[in-house]
C-alpha positions in Angstrom: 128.3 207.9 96.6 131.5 209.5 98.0 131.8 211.4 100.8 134.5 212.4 103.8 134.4 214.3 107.0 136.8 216.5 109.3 136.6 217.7 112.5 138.8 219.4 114.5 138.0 220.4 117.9 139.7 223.3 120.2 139.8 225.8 117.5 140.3 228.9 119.6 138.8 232.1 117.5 141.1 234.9 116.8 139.8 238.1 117.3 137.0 239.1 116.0 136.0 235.2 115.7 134.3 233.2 113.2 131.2 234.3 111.3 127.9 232.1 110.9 124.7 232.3 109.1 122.3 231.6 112.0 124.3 233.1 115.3 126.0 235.8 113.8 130.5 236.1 115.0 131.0 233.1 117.3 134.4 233.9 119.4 136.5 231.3 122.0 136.5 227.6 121.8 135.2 226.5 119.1 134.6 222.6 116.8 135.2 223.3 113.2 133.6 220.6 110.8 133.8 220.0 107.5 131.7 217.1 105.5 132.1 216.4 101.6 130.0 214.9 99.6 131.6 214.3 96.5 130.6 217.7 94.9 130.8 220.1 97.6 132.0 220.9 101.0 129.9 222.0 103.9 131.6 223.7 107.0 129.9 224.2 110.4 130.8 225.3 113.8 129.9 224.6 117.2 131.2 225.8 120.8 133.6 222.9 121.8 131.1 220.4 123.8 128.5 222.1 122.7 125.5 220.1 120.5 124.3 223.0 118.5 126.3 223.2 114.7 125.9 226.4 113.0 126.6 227.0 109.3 130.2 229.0 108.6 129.4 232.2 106.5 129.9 231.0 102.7 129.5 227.3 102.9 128.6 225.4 101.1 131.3 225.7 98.6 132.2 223.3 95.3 134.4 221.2 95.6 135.3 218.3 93.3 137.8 215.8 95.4 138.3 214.9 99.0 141.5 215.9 99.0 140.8 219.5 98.2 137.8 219.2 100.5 140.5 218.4 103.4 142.6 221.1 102.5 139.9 223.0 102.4 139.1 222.0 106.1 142.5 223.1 107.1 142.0 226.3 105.5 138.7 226.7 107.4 141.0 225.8 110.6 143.4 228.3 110.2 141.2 231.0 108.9 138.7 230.5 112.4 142.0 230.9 114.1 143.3 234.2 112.5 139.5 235.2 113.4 138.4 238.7 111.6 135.2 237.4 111.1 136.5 234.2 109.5 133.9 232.5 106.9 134.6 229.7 103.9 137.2 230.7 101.3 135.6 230.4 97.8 137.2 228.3 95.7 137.1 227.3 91.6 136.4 224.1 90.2 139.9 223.5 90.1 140.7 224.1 93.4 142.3 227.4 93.3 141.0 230.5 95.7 139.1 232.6 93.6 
């Protein structure tokens, strides 16, 4: 079985922060992490040091290759960042943002 993971830790939210499924917008220094499994990505968040993850609003998403999973991740990490109640971009099979 194939699988990757990303995480990237001192993620400060933009305003307006990052939304979750369980906690609702999560705002200031935050872990983004991403783990693939070969078919789809799933992206949580944590408070940096923290030890409770917390699902990122739209994951799990599709996706078919580890590469697009880690751009993917980046995507995550610079969306958390511009804040605006930042969740998963949906993507196609292919890749593209739908």
């Amino acid at each position: 079985m194939l699988w990757a993971s990303w995480t990237t830790t001192g993620v400060f939210a933009g305003r307006g922060g990052a939304r979750t499924d369980e906690d609702g917008i999560m705002t200031g220094d935050l872990t983004v992490h991403t783990t693939w499994d070969g078919r789809q990505a799933d992206v949580a968040v944590q408070y940096s040091g923290g030890s409770q993850w917390f699902t990122l609003a739209g994951s799990p998403v599709p996706c078919p290759s580890e590469e697009e999973s880690r751009h993917l991740h980046q995507e995550v990490v610079e969306a958390v960042r511009a804040g605006g109640g930042a969740c998963v971009p949906q993507h196609q099979e292919k890749g593209g943002p739908v």
